[in-house]
C-alpha positions as CSV (number, residue, x, y, z in Angstrom):
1,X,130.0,39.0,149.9
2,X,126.9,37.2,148.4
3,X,125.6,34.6,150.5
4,X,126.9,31.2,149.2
5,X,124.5,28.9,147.2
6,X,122.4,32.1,146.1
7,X,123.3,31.8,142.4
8,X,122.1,28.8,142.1
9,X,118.8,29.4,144.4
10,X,117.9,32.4,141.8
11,X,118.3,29.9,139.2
12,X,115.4,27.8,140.6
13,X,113.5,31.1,141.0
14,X,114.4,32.3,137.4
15,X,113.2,29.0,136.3
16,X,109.8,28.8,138.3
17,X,108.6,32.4,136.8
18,X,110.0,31.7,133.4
19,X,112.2,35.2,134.1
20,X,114.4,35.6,131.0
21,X,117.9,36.2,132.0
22,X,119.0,37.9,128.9
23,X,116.3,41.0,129.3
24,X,117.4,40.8,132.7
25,X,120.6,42.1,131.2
26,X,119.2,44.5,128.7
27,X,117.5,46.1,131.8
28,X,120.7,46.4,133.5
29,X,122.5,47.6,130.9
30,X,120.3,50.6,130.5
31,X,120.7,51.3,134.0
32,X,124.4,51.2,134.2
33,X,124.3,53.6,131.2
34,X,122.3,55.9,133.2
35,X,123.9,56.1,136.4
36,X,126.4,59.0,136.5
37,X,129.1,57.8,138.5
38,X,129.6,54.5,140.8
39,X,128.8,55.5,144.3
40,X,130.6,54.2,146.7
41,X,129.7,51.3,148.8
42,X,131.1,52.3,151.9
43,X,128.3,54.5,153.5
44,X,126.4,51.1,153.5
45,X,129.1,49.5,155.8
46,X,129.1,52.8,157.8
47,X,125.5,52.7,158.7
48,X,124.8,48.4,158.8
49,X,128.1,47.1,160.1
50,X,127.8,45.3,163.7
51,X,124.9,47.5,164.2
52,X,120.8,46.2,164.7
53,X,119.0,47.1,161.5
54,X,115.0,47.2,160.6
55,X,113.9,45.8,157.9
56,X,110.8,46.9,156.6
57,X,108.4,45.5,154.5
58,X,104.8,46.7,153.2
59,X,103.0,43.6,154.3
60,X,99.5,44.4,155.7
61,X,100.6,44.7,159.7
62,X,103.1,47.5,158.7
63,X,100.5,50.1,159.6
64,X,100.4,48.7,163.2
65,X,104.3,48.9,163.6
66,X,104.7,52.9,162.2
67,X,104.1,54.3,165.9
68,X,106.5,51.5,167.3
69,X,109.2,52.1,164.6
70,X,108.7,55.8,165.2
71,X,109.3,55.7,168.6
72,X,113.1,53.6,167.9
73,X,115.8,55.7,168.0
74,X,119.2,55.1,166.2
75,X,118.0,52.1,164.5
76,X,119.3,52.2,160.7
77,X,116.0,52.0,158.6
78,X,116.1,49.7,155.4
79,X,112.8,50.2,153.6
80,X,111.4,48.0,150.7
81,X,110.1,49.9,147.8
82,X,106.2,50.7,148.6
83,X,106.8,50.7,152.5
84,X,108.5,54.4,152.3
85,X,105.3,55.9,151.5
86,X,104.1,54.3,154.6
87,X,107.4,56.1,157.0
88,X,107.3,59.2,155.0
89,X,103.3,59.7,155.8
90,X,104.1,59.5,159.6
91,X,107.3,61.8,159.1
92,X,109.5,58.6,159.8
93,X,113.2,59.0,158.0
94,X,114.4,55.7,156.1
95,X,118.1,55.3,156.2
96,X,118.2,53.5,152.9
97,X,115.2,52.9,150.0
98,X,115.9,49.1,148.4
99,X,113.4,49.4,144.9
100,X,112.5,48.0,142.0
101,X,110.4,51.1,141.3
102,X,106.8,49.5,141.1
103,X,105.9,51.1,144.8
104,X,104.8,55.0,144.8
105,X,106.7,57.1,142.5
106,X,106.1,60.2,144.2
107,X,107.2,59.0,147.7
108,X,110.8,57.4,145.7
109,X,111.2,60.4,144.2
110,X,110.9,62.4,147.1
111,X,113.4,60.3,148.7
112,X,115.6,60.4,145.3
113,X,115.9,64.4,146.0
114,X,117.7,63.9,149.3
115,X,121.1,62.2,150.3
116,X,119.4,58.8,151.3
117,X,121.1,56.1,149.2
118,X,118.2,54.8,146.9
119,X,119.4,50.9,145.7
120,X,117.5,51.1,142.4
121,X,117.0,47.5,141.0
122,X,117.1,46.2,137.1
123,X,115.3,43.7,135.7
124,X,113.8,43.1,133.0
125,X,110.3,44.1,134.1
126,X,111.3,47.3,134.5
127,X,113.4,48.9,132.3
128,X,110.6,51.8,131.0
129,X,110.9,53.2,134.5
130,X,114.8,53.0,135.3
131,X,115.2,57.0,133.2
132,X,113.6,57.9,136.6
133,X,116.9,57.5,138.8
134,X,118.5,60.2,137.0
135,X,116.7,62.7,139.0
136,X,118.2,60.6,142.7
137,X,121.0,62.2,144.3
138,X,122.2,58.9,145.8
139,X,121.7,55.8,144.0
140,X,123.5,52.4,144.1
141,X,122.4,50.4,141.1
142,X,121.8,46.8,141.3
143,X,120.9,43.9,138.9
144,X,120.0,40.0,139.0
145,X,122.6,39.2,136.8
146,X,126.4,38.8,137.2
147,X,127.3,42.2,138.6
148,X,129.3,45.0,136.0
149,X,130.1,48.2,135.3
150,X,128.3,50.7,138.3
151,X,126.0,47.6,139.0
152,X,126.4,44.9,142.4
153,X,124.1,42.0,143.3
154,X,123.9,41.8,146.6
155,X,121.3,39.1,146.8
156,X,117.8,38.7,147.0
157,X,114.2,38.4,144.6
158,X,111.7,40.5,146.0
159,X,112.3,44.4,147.5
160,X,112.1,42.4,151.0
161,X,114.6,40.1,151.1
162,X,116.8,42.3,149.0
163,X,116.7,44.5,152.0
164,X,117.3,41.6,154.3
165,X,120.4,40.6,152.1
166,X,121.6,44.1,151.9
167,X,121.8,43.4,155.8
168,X,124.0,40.3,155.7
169,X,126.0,41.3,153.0
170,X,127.3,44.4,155.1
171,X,128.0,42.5,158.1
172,X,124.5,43.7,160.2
173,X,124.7,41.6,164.1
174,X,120.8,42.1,164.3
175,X,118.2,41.8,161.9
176,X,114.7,42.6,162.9
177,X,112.0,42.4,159.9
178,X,109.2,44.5,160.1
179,X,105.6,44.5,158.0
180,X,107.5,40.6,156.5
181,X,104.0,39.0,156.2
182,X,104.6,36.4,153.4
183,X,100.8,35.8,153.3
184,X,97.7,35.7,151.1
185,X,97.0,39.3,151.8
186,X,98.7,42.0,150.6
187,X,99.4,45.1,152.1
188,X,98.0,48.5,150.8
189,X,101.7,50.3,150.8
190,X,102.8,46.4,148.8
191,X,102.7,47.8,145.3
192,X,101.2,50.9,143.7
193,X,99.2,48.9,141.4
194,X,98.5,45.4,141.5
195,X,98.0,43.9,138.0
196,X,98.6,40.4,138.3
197,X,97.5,39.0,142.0
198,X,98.3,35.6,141.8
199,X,101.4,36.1,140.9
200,X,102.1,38.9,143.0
201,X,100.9,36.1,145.9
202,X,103.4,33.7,144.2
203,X,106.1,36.6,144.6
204,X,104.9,36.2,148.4
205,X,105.1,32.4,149.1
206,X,108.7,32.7,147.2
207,X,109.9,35.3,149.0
208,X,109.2,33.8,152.7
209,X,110.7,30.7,151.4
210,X,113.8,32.5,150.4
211,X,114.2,34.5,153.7
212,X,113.6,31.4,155.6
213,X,116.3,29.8,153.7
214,X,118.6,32.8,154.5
215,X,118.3,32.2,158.0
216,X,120.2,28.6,157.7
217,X,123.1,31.1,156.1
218,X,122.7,34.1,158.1
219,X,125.8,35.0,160.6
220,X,123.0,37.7,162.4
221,X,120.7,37.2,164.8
222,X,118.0,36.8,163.1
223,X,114.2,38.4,164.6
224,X,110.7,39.0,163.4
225,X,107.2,40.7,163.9
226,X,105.3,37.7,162.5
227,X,106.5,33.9,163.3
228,X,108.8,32.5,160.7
229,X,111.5,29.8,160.2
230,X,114.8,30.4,162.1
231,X,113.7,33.6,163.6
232,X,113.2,34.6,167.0
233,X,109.7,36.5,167.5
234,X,109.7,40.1,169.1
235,X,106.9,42.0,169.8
236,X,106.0,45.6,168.4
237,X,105.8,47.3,171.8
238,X,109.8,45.6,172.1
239,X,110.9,47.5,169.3
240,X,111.2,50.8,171.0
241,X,113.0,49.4,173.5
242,X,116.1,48.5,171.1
243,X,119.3,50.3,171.0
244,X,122.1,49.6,169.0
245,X,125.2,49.2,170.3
């Protein structure tokens, strides 16, 4: 289930960007509509259930970790949006795409042909680009409203810490983020195009509050590439040394 006290943490968030919740809903709407059937939820618990999971982000040291996340085996992969052009350039298979669909449209769509399960978010930034996921073969749709229809709210603001509560939801024991930078740089695989950067460093701040906040909630143990609040640091070279169990 949805980590308790996140409705009411979204409504802060909602409130600080002045996001409307009612084209937040038009957005959804449109997407239910699109999606052909309701997939089931199930391969998610099959592949993130007791098991350690990656989370990774596009933050700027992402580059660094692609030989160290190559060389992991039997890790389940959960990608954020932009960061799957990053894998799929160093032949690197994500287990799961989390998107709002502002990363690289070529590299989602590439991922869309295959059986990866794409979660394709709505909201109501977005809705000119959601006629895209009815070209996936695998897609869970997701909103930031109440959940309906083919739609579930897992948690989460940004890609990231969508992916992160994704993790939790499904009962994940590890969680290890990956490229989670949260600073004033962003990465080159962050977005395809970056119109607005203050607010896209906003989006940044916000989201690294939001994780760190999930780790006073979290039931996993909780790990990271870069230091942050309530989570053990690991070192790249220690990734390829995990194994789940």
């Amino acid at each position: 289930m949805t980590i308790r006290g996140w409705k009411t943490k979204f409504n802060e968030i909602r409130k600080e960007f002045g996001y409307s919740e009612k084209e937040d809903l038009i957005s959804a709407k449109k997407l239910n509509l699109l999606l052909k059937t309701k997939n089931s939820k199930k391969q998610f618990q099959d592949m993130i259930k007791g098991k350690t999971i990656f989370i990774i982000g596009a933050g700027p040291s992402l580059s660094k970790s692609l030989k160290h996340i190559k060389k992991s085996k039997n890790i389940t992969k959960i990608v954020a949006d932009g960061a799957v052009r990053a894998l799929l350039e160093k032949n690197i298979k994500p287990d799961i795409l989390v998107t709002d669909l502002d990363g690289d449209l070529e590299s989602i769509k590439k991922i869309g042909r295959t059986k990866i399960p794409i979660i394709v978010h709505a909201h109501g930034n977005n809705s000119d680009r959601l006629e895209i996921v009815k070209g996936f073969s695998n897609v869970i749709g997701s909103t930031q409203t109440r959940k309906f229809g083919k739609l579930e709210n897992f948690g989460g603001f940004t890609d990231g810490d969508r992916c992160v509560f994704l993790a939790e939801y499904f009962n994940a024991s590890k969680i290890i983020l990956i490229g989670m930078d949260f600073g004033q740089k962003i990465g080159k695989y962050s977005k395809h195009k970056v119109i607005n950067r203050r607010t896209k460093i906003k989006k940044l701040k916000f989201g690294k509050m939001i994780i760190e906040w999930f780790a006073t909630k979290s039931k996993a143990e909780l790990y990271s590439t870069k230091r942050m609040k309530g989570y053990k640091t690991i070192r790249l070279v220690d990734l390829e040394c995990i194994e789940n169990f």
